[in-house]
PDB file of N, CA, C and O in Angstrom:
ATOM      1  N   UNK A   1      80.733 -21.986 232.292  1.00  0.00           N
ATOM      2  CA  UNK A   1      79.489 -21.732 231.614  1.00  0.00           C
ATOM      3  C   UNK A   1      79.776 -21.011 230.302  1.00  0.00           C
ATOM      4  O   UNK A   1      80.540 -20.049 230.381  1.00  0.00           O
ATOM      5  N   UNK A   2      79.371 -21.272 229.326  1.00  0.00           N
ATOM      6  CA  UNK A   2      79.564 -21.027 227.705  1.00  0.00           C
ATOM      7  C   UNK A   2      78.779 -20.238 227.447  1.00  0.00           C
ATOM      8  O   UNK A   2      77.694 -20.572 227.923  1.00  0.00           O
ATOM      9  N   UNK A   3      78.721 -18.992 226.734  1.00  0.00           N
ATOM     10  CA  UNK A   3      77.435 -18.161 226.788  1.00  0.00           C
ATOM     11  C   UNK A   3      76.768 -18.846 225.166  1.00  0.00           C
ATOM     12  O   UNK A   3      77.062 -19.463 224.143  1.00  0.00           O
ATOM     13  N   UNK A   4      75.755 -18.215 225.864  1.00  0.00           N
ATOM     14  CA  UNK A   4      74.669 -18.334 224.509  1.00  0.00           C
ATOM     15  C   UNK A   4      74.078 -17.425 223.895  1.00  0.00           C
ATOM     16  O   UNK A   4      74.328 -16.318 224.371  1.00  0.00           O
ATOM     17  N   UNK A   5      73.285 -17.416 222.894  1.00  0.00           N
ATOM     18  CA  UNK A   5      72.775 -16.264 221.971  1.00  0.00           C
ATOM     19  C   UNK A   5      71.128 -16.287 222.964  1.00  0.00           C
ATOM     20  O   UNK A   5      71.064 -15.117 223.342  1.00  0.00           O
ATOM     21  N   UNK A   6      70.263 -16.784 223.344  1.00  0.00           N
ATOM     22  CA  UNK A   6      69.589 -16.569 223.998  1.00  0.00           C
ATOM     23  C   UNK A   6      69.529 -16.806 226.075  1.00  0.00           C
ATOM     24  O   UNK A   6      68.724 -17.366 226.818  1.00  0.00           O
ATOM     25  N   UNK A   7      70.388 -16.300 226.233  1.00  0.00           N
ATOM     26  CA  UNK A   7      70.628 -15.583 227.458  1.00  0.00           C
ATOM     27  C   UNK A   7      70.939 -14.341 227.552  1.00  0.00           C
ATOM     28  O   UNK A   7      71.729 -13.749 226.819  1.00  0.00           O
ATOM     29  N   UNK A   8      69.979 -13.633 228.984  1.00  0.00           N
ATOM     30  CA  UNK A   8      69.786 -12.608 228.756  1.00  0.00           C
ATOM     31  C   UNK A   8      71.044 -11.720 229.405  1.00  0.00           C
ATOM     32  O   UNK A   8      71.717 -12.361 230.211  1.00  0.00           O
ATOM     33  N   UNK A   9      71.448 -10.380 229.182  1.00  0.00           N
ATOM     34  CA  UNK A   9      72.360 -10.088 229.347  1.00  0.00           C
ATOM     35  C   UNK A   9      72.288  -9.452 231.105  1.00  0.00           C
ATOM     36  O   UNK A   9      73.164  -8.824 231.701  1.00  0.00           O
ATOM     37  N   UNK A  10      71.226  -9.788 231.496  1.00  0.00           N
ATOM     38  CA  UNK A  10      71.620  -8.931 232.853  1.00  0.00           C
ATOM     39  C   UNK A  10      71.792 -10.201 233.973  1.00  0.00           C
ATOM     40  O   UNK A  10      72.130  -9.791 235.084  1.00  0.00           O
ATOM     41  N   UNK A  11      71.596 -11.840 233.856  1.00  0.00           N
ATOM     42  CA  UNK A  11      71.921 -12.138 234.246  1.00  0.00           C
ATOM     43  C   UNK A  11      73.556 -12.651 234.251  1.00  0.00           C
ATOM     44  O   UNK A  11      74.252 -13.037 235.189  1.00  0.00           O
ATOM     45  N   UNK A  12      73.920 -12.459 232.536  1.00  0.00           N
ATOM     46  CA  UNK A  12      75.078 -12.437 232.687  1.00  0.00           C
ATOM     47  C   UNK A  12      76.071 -12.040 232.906  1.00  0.00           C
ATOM     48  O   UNK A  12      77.162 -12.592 233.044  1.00  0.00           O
ATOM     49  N   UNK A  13      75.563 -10.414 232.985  1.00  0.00           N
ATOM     50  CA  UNK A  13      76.621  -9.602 233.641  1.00  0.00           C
ATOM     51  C   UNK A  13      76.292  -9.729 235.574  1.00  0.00           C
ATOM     52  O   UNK A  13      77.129  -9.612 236.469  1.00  0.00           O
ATOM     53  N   UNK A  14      75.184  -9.929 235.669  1.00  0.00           N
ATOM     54  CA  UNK A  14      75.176 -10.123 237.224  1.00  0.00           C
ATOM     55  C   UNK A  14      76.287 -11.307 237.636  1.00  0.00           C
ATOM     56  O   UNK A  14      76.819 -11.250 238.745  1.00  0.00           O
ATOM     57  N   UNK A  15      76.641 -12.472 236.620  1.00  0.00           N
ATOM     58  CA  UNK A  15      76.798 -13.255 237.363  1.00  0.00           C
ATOM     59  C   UNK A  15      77.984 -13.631 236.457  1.00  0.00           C
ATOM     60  O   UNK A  15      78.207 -14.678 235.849  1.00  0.00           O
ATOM     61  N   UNK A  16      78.538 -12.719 236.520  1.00  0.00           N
ATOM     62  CA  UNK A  16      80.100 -12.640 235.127  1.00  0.00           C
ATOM     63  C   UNK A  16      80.666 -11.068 234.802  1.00  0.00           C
ATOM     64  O   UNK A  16      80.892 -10.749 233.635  1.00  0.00           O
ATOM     65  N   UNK A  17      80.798 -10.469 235.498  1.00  0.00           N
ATOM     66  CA  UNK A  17      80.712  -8.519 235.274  1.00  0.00           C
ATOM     67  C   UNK A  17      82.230  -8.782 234.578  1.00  0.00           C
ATOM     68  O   UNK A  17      83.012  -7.921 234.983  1.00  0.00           O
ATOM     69  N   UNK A  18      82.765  -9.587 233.785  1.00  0.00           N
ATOM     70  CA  UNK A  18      83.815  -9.385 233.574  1.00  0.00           C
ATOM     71  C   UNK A  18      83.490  -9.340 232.005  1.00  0.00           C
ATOM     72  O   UNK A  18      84.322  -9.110 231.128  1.00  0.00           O
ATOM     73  N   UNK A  19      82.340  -9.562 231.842  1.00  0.00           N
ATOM     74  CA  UNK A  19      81.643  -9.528 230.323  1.00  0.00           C
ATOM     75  C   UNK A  19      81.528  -8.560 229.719  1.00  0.00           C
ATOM     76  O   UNK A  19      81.586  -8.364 228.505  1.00  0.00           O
ATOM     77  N   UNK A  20      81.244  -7.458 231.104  1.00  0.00           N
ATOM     78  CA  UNK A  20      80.299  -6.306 230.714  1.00  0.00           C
ATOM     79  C   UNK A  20      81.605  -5.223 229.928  1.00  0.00           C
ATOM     80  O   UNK A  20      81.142  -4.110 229.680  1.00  0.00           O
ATOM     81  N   UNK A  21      83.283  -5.405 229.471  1.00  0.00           N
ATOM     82  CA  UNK A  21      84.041  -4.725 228.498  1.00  0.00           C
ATOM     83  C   UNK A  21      83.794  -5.354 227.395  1.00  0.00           C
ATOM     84  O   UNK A  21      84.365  -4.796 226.458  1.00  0.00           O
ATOM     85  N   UNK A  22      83.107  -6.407 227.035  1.00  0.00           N
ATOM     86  CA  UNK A  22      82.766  -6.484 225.600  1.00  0.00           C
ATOM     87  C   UNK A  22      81.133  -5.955 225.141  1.00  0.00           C
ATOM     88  O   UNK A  22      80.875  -5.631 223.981  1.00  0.00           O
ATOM     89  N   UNK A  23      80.441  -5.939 225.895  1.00  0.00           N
ATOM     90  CA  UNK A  23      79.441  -4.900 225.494  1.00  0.00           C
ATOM     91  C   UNK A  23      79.605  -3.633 225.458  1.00  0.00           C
ATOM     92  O   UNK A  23      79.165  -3.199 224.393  1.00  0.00           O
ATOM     93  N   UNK A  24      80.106  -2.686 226.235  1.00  0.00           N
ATOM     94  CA  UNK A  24      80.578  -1.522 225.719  1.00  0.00           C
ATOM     95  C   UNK A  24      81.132  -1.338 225.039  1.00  0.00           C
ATOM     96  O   UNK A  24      81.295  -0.149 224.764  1.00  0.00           O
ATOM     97  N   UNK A  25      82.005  -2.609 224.069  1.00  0.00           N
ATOM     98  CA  UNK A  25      83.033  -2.254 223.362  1.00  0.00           C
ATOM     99  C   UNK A  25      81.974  -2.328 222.425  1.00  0.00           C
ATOM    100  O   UNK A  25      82.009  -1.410 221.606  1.00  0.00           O
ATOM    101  N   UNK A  26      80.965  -3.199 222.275  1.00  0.00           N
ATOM    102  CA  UNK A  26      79.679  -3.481 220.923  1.00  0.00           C
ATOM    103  C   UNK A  26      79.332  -2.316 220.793  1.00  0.00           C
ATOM    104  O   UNK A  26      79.180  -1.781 219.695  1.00  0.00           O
ATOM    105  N   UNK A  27      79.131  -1.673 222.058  1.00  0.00           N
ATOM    106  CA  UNK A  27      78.121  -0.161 221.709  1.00  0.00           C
ATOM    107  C   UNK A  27      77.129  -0.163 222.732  1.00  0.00           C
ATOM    108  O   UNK A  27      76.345   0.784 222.670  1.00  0.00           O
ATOM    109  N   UNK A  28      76.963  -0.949 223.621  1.00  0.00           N
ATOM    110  CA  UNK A  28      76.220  -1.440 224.117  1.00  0.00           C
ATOM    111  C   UNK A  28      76.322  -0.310 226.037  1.00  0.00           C
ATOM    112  O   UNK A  28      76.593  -0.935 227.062  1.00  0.00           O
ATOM    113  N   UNK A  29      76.085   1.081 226.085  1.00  0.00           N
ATOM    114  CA  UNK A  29      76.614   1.696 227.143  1.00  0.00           C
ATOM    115  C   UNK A  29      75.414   1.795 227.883  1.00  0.00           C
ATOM    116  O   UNK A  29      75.340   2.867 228.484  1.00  0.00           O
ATOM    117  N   UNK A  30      74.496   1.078 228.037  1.00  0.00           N
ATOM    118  CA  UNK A  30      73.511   1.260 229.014  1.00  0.00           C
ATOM    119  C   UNK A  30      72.882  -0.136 229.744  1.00  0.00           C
ATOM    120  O   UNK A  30      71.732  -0.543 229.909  1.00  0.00           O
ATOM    121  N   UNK A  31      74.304  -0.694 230.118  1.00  0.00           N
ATOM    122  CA  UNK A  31      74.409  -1.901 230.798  1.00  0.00           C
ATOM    123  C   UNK A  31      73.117  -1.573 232.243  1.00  0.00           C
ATOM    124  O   UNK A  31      72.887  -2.724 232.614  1.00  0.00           O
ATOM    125  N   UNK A  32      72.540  -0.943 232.843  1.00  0.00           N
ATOM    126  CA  UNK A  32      72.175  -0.656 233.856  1.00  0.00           C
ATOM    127  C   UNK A  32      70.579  -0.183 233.485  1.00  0.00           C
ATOM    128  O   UNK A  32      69.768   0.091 234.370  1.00  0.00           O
ATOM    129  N   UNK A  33      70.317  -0.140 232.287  1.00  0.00           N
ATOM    130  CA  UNK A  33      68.723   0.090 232.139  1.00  0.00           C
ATOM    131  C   UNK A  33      67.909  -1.087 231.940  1.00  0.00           C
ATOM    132  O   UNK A  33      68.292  -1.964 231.166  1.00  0.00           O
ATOM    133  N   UNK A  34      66.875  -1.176 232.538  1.00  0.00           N
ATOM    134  CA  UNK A  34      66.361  -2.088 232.700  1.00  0.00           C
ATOM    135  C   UNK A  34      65.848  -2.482 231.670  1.00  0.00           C
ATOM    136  O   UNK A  34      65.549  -3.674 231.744  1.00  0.00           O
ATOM    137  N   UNK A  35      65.547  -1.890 230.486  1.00  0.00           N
ATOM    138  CA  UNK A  35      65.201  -3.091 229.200  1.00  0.00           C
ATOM    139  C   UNK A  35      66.439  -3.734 228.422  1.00  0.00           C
ATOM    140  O   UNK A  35      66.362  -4.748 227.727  1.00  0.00           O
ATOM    141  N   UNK A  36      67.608  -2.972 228.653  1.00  0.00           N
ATOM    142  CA  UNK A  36      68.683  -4.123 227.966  1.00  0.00           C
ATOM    143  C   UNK A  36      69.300  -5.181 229.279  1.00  0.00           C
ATOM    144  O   UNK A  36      70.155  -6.064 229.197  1.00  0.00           O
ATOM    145  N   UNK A  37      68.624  -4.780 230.309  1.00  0.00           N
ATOM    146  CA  UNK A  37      69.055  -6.136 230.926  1.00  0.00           C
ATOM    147  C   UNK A  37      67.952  -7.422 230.756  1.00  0.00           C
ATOM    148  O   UNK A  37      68.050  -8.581 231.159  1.00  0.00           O
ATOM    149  N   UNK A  38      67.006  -6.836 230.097  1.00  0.00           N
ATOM    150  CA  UNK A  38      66.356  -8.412 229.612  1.00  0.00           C
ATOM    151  C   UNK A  38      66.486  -8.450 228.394  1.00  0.00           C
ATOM    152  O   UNK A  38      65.527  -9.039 227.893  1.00  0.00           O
ATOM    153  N   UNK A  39      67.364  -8.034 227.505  1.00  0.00           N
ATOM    154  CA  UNK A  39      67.510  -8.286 226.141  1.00  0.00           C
ATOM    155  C   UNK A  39      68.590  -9.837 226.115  1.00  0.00           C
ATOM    156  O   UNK A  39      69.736  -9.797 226.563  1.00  0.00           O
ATOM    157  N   UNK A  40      68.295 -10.459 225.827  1.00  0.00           N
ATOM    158  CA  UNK A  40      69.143 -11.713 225.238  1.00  0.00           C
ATOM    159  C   UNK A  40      70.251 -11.412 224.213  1.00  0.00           C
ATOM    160  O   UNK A  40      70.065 -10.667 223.251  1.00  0.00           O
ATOM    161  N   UNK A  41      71.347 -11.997 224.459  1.00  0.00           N
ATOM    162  CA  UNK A  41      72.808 -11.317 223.528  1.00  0.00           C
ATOM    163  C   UNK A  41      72.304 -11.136 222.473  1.00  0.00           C
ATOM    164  O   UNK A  41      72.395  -9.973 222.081  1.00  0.00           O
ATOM    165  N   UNK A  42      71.601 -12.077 221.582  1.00  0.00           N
ATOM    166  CA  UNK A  42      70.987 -11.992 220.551  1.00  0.00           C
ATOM    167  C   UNK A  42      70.370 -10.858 219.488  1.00  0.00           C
ATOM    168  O   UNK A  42      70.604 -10.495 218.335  1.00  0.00           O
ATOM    169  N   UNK A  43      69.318 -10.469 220.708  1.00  0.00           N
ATOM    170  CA  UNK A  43      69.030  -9.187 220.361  1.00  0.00           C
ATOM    171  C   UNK A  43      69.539  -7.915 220.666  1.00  0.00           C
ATOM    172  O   UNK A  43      69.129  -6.908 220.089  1.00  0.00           O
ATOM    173  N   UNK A  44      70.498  -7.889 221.627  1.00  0.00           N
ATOM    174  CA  UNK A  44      71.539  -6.928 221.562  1.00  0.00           C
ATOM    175  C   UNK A  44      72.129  -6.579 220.791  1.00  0.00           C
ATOM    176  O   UNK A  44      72.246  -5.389 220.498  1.00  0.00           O
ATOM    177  N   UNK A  45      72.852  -7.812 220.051  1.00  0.00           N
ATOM    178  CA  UNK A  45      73.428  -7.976 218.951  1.00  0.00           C
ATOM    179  C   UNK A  45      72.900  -7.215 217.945  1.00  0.00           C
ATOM    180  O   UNK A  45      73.454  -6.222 217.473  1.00  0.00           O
ATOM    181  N   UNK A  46      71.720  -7.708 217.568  1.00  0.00           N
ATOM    182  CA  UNK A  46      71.295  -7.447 216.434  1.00  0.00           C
ATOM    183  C   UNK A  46      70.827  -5.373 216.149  1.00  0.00           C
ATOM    184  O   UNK A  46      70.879  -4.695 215.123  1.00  0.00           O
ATOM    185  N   UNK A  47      70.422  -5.008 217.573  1.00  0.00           N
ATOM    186  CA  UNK A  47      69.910  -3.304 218.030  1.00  0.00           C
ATOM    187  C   UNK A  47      71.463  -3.227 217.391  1.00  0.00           C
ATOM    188  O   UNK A  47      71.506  -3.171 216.162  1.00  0.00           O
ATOM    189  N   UNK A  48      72.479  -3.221 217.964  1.00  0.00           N
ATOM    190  CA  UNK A  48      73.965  -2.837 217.241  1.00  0.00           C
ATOM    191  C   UNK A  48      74.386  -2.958 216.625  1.00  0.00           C
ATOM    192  O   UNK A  48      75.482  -2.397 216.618  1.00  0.00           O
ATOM    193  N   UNK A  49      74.075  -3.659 215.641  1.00  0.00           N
ATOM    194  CA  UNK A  49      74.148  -4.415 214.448  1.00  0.00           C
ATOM    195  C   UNK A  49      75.758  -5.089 214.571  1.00  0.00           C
ATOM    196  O   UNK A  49      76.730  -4.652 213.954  1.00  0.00           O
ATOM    197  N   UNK A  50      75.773  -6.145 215.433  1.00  0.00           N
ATOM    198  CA  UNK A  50      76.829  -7.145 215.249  1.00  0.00           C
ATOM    199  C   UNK A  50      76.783  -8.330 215.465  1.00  0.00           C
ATOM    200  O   UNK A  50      76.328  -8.722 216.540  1.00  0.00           O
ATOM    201  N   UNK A  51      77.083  -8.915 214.835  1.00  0.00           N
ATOM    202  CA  UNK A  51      77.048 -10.406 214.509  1.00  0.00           C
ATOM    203  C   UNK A  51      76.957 -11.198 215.523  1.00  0.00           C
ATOM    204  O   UNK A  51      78.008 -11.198 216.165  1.00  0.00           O
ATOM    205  N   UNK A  52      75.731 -12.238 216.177  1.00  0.00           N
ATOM    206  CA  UNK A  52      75.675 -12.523 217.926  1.00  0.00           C
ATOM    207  C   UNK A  52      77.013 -13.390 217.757  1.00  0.00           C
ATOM    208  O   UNK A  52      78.085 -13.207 218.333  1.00  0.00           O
ATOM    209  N   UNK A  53      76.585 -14.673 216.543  1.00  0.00           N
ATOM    210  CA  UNK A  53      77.790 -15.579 216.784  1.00  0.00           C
ATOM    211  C   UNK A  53      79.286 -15.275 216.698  1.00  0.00           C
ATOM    212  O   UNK A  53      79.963 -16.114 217.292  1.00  0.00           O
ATOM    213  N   UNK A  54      79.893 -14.413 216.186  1.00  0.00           N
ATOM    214  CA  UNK A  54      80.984 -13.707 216.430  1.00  0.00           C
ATOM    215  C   UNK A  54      81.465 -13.164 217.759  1.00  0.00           C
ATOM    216  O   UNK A  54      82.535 -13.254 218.360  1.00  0.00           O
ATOM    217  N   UNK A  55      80.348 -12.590 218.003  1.00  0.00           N
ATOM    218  CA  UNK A  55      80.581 -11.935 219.514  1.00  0.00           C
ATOM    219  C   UNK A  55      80.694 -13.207 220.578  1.00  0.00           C
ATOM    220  O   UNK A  55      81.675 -13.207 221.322  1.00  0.00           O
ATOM    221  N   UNK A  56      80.035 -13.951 220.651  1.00  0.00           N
ATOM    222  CA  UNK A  56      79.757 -14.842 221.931  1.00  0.00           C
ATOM    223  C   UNK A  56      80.926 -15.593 221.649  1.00  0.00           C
ATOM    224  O   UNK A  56      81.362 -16.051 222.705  1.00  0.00           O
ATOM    225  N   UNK A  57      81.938 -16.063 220.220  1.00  0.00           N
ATOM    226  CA  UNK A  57      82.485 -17.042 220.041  1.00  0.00           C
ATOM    227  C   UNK A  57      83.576 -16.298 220.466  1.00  0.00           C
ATOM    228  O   UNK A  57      84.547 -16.881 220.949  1.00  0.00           O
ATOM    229  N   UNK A  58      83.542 -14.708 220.316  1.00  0.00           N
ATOM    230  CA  UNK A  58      85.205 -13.798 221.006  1.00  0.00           C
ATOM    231  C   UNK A  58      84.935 -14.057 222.320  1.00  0.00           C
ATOM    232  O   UNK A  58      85.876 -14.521 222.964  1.00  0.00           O
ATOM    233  N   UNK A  59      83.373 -13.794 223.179  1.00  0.00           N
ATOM    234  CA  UNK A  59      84.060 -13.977 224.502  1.00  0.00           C
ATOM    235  C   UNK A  59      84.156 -14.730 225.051  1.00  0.00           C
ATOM    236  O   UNK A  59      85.021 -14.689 225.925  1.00  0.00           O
ATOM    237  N   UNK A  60      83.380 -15.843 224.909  1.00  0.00           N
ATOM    238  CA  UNK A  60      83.544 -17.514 225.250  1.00  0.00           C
ATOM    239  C   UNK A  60      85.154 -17.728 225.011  1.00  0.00           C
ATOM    240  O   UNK A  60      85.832 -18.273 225.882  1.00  0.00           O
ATOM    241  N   UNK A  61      85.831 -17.183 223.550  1.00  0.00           N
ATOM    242  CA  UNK A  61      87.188 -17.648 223.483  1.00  0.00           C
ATOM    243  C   UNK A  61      87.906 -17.456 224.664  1.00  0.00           C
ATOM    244  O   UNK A  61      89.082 -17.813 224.735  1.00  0.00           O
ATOM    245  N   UNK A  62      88.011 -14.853 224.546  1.00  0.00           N
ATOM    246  CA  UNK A  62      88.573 -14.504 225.396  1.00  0.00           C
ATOM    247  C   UNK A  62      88.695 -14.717 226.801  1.00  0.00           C
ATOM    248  O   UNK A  62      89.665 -14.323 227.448  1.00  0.00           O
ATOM    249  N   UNK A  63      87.608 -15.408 227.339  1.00  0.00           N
ATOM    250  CA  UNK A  63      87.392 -15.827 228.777  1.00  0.00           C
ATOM    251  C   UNK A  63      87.641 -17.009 228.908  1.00  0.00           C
ATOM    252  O   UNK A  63      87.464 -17.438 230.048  1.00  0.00           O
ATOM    253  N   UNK A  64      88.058 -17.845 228.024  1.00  0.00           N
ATOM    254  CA  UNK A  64      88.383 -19.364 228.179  1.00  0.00           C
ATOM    255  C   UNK A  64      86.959 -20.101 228.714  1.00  0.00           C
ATOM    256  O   UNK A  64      86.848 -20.903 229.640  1.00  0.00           O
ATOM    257  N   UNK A  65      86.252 -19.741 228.117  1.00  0.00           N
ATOM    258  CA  UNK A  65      84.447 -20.284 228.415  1.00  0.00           C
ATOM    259  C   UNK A  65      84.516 -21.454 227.264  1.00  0.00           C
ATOM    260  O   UNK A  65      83.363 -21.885 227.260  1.00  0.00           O
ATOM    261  N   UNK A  66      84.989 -21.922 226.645  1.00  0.00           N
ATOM    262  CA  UNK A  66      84.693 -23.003 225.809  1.00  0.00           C
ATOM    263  C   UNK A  66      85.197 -24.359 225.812  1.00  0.00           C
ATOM    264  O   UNK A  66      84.798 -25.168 224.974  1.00  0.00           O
TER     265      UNK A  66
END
């Protein structure tokens, strides 16, 4: 499964927790509150100000998702 810019991040860490070291590495340390688990990478991205398509294209790489 290839991630996308609109999927939300708590199903993808539910169902991929191997994701969840590149969001902390974004900035992203409140993997467990319930409004960034319905935030879509997208807008994660953007609250942290980093680039979605950059990000999804490192971990899709780093995970061999592509």
């Amino acid at each position: 499964m290839k991630l996308e810019k609109n999927m939300t991040i708590g199903d993808v860490v539910d169902q991929m927790p191997e994701v969840a070291p590149f969001l902390l590495e974004m900035g992203m340390h409140c993997l467990g509150c319930p409004a960034s688990r319905m935030e879509t990478f997208e807008q994660a991205c953007m609250v942290h100000g980093v680039n979605p398509d950059e990000m999804l294209e490192r971990i899709n790489t780093q995970l061999g998702l592509e």
